[in-house]
Backbone bond lengths (Angstrom), bond angles and torsions (degrees), N, CA, C in turn:
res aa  C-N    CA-C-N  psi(-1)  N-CA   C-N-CA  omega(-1)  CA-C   N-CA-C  phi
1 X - - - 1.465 - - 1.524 109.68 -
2 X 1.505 111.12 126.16 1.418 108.83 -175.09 2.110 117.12 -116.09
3 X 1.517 86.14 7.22 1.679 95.55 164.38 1.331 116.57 -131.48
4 X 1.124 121.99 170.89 1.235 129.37 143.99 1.201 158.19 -22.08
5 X 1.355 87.98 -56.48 1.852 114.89 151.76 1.174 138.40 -87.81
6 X 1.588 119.56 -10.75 1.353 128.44 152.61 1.842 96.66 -56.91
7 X 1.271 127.02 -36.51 1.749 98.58 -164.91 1.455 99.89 -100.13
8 X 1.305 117.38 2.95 1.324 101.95 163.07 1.684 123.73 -88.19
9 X 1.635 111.00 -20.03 1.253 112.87 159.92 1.100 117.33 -40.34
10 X 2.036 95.16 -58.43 1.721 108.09 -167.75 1.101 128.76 -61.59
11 X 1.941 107.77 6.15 1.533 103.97 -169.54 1.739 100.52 -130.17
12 X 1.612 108.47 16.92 1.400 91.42 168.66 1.714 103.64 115.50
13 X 1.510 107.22 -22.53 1.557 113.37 -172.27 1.725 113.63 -96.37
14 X 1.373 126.45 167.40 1.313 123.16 -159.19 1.230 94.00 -131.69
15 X 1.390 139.38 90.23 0.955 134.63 165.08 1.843 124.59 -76.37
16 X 1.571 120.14 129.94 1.081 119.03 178.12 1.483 133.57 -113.44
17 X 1.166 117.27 -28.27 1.723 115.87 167.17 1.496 94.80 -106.45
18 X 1.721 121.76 112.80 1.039 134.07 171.45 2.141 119.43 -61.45
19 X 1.157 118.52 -35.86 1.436 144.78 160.54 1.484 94.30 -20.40
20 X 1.254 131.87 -78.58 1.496 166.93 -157.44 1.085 78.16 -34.54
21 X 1.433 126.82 -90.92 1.426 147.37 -117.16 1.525 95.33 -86.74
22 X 1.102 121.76 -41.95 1.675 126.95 -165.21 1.495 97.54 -88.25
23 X 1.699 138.26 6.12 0.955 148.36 169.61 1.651 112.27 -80.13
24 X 1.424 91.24 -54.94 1.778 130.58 179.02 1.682 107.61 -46.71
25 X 1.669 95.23 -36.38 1.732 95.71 -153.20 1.973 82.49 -108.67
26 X 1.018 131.29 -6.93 1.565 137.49 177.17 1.571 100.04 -72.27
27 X 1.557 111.49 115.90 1.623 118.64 167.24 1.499 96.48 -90.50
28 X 1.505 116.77 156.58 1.317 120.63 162.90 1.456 125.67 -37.52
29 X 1.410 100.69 -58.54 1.797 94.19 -178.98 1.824 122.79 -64.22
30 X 1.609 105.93 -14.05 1.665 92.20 164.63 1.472 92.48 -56.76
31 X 1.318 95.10 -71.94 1.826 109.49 -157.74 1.599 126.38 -11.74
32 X 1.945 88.92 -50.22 1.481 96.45 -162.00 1.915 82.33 -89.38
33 X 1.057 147.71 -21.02 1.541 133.72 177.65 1.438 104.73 -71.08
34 X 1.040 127.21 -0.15 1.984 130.69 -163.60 1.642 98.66 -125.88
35 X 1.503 117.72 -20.61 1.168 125.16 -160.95 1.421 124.79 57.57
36 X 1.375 107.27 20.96 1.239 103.16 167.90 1.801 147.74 -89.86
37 X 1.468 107.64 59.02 1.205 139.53 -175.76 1.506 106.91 -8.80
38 X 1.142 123.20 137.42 1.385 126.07 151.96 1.752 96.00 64.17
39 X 1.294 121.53 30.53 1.115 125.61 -176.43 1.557 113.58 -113.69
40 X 1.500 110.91 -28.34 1.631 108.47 -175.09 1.332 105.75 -78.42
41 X 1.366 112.99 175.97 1.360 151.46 -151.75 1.682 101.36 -85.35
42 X 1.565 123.96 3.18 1.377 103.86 158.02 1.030 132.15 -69.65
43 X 1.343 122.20 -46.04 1.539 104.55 176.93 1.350 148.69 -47.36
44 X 1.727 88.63 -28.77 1.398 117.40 -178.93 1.853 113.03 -68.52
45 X 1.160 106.74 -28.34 1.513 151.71 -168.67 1.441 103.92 -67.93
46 X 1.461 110.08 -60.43 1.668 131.36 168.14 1.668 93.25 -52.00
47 X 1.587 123.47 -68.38 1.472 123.63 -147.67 1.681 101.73 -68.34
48 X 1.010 111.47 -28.18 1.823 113.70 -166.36 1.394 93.85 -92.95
49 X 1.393 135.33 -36.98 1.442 115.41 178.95 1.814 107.69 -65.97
50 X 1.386 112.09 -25.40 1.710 100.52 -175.56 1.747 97.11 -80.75
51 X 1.382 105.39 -26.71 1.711 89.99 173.42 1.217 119.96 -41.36
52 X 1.982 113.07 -73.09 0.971 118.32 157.58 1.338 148.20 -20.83
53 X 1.459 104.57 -40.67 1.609 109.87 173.91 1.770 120.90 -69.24
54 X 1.256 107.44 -39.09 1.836 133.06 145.52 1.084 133.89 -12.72
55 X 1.673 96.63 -75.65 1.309 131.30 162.88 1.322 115.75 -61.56
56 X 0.970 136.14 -46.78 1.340 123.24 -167.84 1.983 97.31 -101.45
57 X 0.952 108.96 -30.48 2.248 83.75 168.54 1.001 116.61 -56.07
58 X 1.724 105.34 -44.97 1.535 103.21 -175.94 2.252 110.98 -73.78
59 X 1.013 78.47 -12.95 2.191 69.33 -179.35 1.955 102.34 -71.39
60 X 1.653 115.08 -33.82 1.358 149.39 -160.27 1.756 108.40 -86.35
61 X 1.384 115.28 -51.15 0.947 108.31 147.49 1.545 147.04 -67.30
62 X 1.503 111.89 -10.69 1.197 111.11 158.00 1.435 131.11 -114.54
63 X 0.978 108.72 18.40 1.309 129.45 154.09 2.018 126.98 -31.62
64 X 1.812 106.77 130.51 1.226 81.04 -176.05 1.546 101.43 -145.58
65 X 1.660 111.28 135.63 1.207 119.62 -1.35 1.093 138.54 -73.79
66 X 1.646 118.08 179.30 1.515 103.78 -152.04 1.395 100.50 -88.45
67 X 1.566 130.11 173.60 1.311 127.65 -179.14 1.155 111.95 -145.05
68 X 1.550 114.90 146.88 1.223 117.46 -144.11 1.429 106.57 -71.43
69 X 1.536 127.37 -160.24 1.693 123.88 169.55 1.816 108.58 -70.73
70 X 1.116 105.11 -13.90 2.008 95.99 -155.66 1.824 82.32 -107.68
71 X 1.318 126.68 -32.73 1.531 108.99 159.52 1.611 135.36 -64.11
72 X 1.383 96.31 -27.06 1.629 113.01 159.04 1.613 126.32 -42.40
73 X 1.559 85.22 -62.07 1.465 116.35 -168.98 1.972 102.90 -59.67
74 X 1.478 92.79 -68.60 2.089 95.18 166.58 1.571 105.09 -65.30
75 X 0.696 112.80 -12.29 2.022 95.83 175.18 1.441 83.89 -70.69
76 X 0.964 101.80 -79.06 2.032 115.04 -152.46 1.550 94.07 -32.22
77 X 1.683 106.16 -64.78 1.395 112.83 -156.43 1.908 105.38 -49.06
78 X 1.331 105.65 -42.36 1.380 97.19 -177.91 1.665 132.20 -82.78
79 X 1.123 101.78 -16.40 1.377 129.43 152.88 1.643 133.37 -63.12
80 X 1.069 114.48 -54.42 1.661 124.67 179.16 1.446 99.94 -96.46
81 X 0.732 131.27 98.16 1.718 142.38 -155.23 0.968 131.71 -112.40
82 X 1.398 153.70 -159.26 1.356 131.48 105.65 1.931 115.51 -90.66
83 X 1.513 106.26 -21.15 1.364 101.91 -170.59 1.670 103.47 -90.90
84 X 0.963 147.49 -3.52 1.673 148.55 82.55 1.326 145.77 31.24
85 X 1.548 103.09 -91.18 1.682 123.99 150.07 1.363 110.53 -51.60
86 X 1.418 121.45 -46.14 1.469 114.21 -175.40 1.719 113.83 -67.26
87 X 1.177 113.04 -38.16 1.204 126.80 170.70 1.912 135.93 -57.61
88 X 1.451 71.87 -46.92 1.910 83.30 158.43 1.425 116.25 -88.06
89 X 1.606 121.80 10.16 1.508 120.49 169.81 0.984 108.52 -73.61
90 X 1.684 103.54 -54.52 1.532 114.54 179.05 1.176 125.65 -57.44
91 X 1.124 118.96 -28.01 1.529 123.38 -167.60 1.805 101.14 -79.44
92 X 1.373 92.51 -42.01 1.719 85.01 179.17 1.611 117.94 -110.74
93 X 1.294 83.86 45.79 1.917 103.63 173.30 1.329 121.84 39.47
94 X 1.317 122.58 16.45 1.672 129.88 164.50 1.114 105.49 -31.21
95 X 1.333 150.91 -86.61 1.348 164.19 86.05 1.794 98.63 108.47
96 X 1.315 98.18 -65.95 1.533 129.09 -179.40 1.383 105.18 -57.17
97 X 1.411 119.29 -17.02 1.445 110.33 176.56 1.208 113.37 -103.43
98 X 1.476 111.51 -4.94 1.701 93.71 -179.63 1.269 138.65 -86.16
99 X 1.278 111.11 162.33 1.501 99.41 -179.47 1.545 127.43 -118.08
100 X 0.774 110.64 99.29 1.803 118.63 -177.78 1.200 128.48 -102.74
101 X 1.574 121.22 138.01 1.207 119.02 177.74 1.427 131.08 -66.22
102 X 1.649 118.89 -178.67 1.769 105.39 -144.79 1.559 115.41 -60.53
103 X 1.940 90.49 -36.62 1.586 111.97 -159.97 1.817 96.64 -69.38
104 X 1.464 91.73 -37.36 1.727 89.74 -174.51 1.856 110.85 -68.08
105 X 1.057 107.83 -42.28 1.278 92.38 -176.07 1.915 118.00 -98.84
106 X 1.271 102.08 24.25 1.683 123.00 155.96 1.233 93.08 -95.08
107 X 1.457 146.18 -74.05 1.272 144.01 -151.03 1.786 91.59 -72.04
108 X 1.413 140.99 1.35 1.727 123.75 160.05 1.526 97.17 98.64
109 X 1.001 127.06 21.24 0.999 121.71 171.53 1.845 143.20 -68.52
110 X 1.435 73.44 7.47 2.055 83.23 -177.55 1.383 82.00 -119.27
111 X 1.689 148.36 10.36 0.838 109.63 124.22 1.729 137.13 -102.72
112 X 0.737 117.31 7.15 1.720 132.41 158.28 1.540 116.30 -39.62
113 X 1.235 92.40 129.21 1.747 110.81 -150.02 1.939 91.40 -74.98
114 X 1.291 107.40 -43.91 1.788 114.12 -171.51 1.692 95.20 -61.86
115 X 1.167 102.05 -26.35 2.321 85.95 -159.64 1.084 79.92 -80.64
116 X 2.257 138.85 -64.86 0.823 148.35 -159.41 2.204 106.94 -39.35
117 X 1.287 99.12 -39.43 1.656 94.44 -164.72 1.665 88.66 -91.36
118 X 1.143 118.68 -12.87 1.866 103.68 168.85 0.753 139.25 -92.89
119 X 2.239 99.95 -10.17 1.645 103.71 153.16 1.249 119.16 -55.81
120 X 1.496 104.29 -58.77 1.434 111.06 -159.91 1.812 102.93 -57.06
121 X 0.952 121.39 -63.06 1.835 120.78 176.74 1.644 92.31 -26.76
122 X 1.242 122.47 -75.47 1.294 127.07 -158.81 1.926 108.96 -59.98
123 X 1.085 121.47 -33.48 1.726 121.50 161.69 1.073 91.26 -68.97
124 X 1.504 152.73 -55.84 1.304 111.68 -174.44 1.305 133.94 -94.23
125 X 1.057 90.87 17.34 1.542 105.93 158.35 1.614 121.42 -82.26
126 X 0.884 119.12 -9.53 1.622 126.56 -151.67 1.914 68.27 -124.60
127 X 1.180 130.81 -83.20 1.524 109.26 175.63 1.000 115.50 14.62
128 X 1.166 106.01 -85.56 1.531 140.17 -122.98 1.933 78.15 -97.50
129 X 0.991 133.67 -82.60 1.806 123.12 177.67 1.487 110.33 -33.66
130 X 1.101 114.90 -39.29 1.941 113.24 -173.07 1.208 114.88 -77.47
131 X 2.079 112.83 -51.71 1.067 98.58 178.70 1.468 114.17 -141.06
132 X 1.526 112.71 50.41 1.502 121.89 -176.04 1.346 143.45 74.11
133 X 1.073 143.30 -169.70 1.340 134.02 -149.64 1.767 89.67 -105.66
134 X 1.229 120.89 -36.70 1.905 126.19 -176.86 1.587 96.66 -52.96
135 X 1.002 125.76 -53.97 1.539 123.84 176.89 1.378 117.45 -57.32
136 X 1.139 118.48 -38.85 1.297 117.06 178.30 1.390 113.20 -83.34
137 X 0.959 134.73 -12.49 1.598 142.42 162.47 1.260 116.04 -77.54
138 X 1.314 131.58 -36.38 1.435 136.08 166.79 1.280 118.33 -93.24
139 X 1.274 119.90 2.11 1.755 122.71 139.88 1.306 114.95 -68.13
140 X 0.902 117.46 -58.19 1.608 124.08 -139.38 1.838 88.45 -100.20
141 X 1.684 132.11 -32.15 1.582 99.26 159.14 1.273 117.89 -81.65
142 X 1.054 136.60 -11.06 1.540 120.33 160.36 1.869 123.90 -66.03
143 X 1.089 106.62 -26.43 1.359 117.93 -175.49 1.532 131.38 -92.13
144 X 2.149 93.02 -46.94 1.405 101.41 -174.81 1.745 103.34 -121.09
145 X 1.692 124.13 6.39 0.847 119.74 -154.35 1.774 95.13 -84.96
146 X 1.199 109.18 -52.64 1.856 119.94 167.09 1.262 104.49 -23.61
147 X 1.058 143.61 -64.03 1.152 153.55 -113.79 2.141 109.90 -95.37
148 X 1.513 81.12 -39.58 1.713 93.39 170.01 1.663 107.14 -53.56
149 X 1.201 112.14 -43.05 1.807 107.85 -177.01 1.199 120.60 -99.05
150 X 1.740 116.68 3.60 1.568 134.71 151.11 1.623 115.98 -20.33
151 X 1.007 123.20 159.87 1.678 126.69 144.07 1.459 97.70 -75.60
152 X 1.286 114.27 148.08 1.556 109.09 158.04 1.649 112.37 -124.62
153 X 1.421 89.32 144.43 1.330 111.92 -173.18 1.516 119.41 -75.29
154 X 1.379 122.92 166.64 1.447 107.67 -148.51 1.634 114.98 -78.71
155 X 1.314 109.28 -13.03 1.508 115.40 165.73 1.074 126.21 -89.17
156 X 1.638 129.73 22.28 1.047 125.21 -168.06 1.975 93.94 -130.11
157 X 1.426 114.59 -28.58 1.316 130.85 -174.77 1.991 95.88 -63.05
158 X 1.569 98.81 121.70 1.438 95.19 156.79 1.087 126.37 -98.11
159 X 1.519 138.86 118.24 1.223 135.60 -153.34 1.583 90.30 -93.94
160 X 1.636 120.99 -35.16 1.476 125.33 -158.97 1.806 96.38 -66.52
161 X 1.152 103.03 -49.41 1.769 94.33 -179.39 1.613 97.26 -60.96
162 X 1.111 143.93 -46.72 1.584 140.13 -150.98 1.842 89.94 -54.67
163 X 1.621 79.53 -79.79 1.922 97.24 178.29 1.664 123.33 -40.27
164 X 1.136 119.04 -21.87 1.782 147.36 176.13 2.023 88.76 -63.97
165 X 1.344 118.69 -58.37 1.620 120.41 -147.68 1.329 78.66 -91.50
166 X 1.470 126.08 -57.40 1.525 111.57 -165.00 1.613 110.11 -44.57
167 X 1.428 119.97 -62.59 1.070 123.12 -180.00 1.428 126.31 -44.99
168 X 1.718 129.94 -44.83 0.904 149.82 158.44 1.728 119.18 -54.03
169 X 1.393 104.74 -0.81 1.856 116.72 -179.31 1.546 105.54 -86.69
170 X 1.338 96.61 -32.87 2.008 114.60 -172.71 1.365 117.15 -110.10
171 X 1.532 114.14 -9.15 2.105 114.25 -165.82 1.730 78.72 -166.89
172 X 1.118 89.59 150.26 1.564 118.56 144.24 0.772 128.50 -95.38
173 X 1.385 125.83 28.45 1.919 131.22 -170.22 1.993 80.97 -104.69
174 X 1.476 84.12 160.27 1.553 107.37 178.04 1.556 118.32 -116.54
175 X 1.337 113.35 135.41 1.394 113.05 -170.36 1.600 121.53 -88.66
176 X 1.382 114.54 125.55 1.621 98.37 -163.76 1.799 93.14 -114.95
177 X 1.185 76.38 -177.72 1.868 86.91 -168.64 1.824 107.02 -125.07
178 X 1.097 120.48 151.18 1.665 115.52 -160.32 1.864 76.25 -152.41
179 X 1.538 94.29 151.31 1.552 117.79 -179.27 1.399 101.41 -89.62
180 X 1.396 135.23 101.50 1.566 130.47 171.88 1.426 107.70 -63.80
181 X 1.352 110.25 -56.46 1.586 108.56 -176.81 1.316 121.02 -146.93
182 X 1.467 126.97 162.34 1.646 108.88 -170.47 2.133 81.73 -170.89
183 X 1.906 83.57 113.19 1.409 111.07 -164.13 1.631 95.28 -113.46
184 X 1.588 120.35 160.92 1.455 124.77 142.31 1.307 97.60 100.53
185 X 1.226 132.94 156.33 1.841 126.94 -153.64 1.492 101.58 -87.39
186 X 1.411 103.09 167.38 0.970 126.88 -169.80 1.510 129.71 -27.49
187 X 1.618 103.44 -37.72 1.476 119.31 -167.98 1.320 112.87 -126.13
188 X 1.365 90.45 10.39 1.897 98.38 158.99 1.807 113.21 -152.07
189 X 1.326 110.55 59.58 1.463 108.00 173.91 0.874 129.85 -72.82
190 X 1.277 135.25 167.78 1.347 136.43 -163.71 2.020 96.78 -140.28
191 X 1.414 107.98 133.10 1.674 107.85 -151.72 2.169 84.26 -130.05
192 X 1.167 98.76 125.77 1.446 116.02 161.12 1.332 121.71 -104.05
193 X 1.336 118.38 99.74 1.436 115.98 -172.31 1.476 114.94 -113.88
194 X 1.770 112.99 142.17 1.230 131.27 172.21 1.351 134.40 -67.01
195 X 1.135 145.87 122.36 1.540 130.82 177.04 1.616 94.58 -107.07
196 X 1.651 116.92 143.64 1.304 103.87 -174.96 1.596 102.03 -149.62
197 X 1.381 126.00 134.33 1.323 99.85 170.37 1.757 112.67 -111.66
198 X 0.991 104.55 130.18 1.701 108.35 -145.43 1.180 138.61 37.06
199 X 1.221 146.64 -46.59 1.443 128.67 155.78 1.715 96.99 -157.81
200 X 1.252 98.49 39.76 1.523 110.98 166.08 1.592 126.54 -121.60
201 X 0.807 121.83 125.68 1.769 126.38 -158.81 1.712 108.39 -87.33
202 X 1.144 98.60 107.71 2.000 95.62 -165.97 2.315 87.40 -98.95
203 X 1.286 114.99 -15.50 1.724 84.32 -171.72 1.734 88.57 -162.04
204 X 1.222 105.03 -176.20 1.783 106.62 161.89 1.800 86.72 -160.37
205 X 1.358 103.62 166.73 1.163 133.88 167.74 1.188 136.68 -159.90
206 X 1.151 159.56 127.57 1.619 171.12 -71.59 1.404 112.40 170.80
207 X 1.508 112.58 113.85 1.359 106.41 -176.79 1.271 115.53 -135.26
208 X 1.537 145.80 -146.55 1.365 142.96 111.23 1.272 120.98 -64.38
209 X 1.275 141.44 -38.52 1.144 168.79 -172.95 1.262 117.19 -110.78
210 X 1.570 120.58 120.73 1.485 123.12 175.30 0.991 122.65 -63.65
211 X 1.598 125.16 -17.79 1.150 118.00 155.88 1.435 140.34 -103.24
212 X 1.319 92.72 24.74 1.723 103.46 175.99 1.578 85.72 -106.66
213 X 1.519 136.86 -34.64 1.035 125.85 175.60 1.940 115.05 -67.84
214 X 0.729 106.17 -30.03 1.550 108.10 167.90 1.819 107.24 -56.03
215 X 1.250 94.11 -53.14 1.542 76.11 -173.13 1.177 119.65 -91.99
216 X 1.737 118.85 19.58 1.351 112.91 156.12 1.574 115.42 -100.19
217 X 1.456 81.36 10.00 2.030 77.65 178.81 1.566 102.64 -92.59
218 X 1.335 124.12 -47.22 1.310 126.97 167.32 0.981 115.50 -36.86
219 X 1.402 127.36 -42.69 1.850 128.87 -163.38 1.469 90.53 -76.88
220 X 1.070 152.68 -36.71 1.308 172.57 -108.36 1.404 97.76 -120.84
221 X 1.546 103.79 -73.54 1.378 115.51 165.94 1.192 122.55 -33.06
222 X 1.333 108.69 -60.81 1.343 122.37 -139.66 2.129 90.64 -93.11
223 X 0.932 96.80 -26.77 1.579 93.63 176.79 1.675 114.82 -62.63
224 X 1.155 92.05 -56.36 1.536 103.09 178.78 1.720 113.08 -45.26
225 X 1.016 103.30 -54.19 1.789 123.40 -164.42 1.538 102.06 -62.63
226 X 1.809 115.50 -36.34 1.513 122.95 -167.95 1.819 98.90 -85.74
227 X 1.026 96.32 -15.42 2.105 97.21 -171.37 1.641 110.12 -65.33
């Protein structure tokens, strides 16, 4: 299968304006190397993440038993993801449809967890415009509906929302995060990040990514604070 819509045939779905989908599976840097403006897969990107957001209160709100708003809130957050979305790309071979430009897909970019979770938002976004909201509901409980009563694995757990409610149980102050240090060349750094709640240091964590280091500073945090 060399589109998009060949695997949605192959899976039972009827796809009808073909345009959509090859929009869906378009990253910016083809676009802007093809010049084809206003052509990539953000917009689509915008429409499938509000699907998602939809979709999943309402799967969360009816849930049983029922759970309160702040279990809602960490379900979703750890659930609707990006390390998640990227994961169910792969699994259902989206991946294969995209199209990226040279530098992007020399620099590994079809496997990169951020493009990977903005395809998938953006196919279901194009879903959900082509052939309605019923399609997009019978994707996403066969695929992503399991997954809410999963174990989750350690890249998928948000510690920053956990540590966010704890904090928010005792203050209404908000916890921000500051870069302590960021070592190792250019195209492979290594980022130590702070969690702080006003000018007090509750964790740190060390990552490749500032935001994988964020959420090892929270876990950090948040361990200490629960002991």
């Amino acid at each position: 299968m060399n589109k998009f819509t060949e695997w949605l045939e192959a899976n039972g779905y009827k796809p009808n304006e073909e345009a959509v989908y090859e929009e869906a599976c378009t990253h910016s840097s083809f676009a802007n190397e093809h010049q084809k403006k206003g052509k990539d897969n953000e917009r689509l990107e915008f429409m499938g993440d509000a699907v998602l957001q939809v979709w999943s209160a309402d799967q969360l709100f009816h849930m049983e038993p029922i759970l309160r708003e702040g279990q809602m809130t960490t379900l979703r957050a750890q659930t609707v993801c990006e390390a998640t979305l990227a994961k169910l790309n792969k699994k259902l071979g989206w991946y294969r449809y995209l199209k990226l430009g040279v530098g992007e897909e020399k620099n590994g970019g079809r496997n990169r967890d951020s493009i990977l979770a903005d395809q998938f938002e953006a196919c279901l976004g194009a879903i959900y415009i082509d052939q309605g909201y019923a399609s997009c509901d019978r994707l996403l409980k066969e695929y992503m509906l399991p997954l809410f009563t999963s174990e989750k694995s350690e890249d998928v757990k948000d510690y920053k929302t956990h540590l966010q409610e704890v904090i928010q149980a005792d203050t209404r102050k908000t916890i921000q995060y500051r870069c302590l240090e960021e070592v190792g060349p250019s195209n492979a750094p290594t980022f130590t990040m702070g969690v702080y709640l006003d000018d007090i240091l509750l964790g740190t964590g060390t990552s490749s990514t500032k935001k994988k280091a964020e959420q090892l500073a929270a876990r950090d945090a948040f361990t200490k604070m629960v002991k």
